[in-house]
N, CA and C of each residue as an Amber inpcrd file, in Angstrom:
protein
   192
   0.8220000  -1.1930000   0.0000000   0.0000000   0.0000000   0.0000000
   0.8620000   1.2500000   0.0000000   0.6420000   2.5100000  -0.3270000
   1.0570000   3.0370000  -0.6410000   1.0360000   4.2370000   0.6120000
   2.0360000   5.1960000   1.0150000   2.0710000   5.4650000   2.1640000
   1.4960000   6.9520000   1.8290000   0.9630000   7.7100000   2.4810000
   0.2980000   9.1300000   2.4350000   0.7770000  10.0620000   3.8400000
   2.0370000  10.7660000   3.2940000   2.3320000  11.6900000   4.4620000
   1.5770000  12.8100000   4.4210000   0.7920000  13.2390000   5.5940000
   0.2410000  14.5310000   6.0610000   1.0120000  15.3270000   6.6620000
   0.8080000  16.6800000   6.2130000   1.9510000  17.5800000   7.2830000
   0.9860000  18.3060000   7.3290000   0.7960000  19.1360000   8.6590000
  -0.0080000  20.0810000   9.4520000   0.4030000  21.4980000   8.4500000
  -0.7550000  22.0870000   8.2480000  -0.4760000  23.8450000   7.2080000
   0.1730000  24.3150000   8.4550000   1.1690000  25.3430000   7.9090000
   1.4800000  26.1830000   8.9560000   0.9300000  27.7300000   9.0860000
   0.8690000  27.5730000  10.1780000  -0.2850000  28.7830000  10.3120000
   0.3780000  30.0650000   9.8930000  -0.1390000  31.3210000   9.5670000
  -0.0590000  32.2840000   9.1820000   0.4550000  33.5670000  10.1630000
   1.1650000  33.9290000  10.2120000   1.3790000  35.2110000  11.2400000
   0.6380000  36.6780000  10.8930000  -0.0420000  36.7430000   9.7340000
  -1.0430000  37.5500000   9.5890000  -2.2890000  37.5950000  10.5270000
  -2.6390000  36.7030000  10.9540000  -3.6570000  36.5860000  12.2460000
  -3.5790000  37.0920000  12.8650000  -1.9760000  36.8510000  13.9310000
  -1.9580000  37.6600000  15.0670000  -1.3500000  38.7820000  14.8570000
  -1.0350000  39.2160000  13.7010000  -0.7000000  41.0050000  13.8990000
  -2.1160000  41.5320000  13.3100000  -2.8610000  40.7150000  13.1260000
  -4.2620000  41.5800000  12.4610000  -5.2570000  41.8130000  13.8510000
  -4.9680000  40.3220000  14.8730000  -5.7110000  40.3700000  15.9870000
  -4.9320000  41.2140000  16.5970000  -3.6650000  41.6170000  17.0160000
  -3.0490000  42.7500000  18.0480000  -3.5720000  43.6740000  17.5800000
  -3.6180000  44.6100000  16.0090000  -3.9050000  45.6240000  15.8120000
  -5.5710000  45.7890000  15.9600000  -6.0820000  45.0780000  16.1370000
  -7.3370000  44.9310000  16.6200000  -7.2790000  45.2340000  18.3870000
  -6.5160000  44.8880000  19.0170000  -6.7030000  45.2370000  20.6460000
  -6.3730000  46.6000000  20.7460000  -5.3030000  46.8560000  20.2880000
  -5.0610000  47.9220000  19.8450000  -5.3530000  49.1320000  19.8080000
  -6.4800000  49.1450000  18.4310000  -7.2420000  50.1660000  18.5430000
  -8.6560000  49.7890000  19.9720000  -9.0580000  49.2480000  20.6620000
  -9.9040000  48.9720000  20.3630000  -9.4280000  49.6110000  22.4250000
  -8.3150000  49.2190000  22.5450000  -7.5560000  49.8680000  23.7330000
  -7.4210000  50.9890000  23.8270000  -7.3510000  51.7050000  22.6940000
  -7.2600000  53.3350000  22.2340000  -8.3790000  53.7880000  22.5400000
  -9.5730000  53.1890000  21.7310000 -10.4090000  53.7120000  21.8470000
 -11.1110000  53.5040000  23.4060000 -11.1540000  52.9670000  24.3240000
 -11.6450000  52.7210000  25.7020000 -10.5710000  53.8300000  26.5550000
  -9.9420000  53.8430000  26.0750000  -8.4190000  54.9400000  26.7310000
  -9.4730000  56.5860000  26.6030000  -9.9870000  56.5680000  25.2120000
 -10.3400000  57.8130000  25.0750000 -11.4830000  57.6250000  25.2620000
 -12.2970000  57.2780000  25.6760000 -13.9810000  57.1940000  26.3490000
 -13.3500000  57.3460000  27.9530000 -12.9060000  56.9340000  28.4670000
 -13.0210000  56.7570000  29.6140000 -11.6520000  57.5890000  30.5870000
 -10.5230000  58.1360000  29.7440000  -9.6580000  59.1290000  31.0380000
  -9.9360000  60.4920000  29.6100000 -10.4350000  60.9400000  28.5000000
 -10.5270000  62.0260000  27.9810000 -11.9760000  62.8070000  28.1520000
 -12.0510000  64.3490000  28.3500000 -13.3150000  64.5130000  28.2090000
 -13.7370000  64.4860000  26.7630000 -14.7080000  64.7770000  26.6180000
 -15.4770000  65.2730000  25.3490000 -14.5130000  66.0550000  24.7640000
 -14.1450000  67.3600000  24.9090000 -13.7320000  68.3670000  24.1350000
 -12.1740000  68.7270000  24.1720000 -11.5850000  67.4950000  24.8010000
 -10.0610000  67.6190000  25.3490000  -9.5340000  68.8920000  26.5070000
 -10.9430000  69.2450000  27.1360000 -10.5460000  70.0660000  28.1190000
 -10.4600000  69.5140000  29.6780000  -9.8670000  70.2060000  30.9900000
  -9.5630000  69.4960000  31.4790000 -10.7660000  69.2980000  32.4230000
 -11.4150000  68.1020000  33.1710000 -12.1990000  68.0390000  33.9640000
 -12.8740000  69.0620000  34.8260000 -13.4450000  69.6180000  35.1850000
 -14.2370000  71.0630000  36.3210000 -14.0870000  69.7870000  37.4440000
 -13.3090000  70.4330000  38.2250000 -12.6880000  70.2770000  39.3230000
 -13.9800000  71.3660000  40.7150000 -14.5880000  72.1440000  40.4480000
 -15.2920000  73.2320000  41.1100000 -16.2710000  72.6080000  41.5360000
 -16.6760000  72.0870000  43.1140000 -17.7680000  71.2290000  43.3650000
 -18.0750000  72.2990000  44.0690000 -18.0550000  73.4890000  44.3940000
 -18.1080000  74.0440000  45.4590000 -19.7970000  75.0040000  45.1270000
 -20.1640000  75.2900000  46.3140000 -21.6460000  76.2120000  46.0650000
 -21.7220000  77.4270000  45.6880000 -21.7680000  78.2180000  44.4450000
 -21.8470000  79.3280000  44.2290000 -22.2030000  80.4830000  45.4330000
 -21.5980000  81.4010000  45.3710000 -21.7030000  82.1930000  46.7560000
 -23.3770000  82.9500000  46.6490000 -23.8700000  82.9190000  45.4270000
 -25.2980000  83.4690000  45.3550000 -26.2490000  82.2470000  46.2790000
 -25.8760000  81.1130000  46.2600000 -26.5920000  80.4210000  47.0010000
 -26.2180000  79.6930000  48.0400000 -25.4830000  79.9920000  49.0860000
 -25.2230000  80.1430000  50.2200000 -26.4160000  80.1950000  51.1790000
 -26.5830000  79.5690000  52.2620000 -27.4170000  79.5950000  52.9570000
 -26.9530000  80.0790000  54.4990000 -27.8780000  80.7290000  55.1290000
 -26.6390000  81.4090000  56.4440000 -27.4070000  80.2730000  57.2750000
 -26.5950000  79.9160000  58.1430000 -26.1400000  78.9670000  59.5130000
 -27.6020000  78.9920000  60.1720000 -28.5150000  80.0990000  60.3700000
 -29.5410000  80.3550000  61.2240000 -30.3420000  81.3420000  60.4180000
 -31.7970000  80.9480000  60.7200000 -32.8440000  82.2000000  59.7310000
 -32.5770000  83.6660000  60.5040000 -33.0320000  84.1870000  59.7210000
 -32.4170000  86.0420000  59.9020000 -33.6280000  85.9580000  61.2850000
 -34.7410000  85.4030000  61.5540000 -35.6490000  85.8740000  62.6560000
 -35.4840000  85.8520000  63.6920000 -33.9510000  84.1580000  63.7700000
 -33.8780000  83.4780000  65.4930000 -32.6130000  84.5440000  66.0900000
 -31.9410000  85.0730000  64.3760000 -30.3350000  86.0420000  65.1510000
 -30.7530000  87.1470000  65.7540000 -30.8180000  87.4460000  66.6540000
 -31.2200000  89.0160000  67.2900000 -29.8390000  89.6620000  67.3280000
């Protein structure tokens, strides 16, 4: 009988530089959703209460 050698294809290295450049961007893009704002400006840092609305400590009736 006649003998039939198989050899395994060898795989392609186009895959995995097509799949890295795929994480890649895909890392980029989660990078810039999530530490950039919208408009590349920097975060408002200002939590604080505008001084127009300030409330005083005690109503003006109980301070004599």
């Amino acid at each position: 009988m006649a003998e039939i050698n198989i050899e395994p294809k060898k795989r392609s290295s186009w895959a995995w530089i097509i799949a890295l450049l795929v994480l890649l961007v895909v890392g980029w893009l989660v990078y810039k959703y999530f530490f950039e704002t919208q408009n590349g400006d920097t975060m408002n840092t200002d939590t604080g209460v505008p001084a127009g609305m300030v409330m005083p400590l005690a109503p003006a009736f109980l301070s004599v």
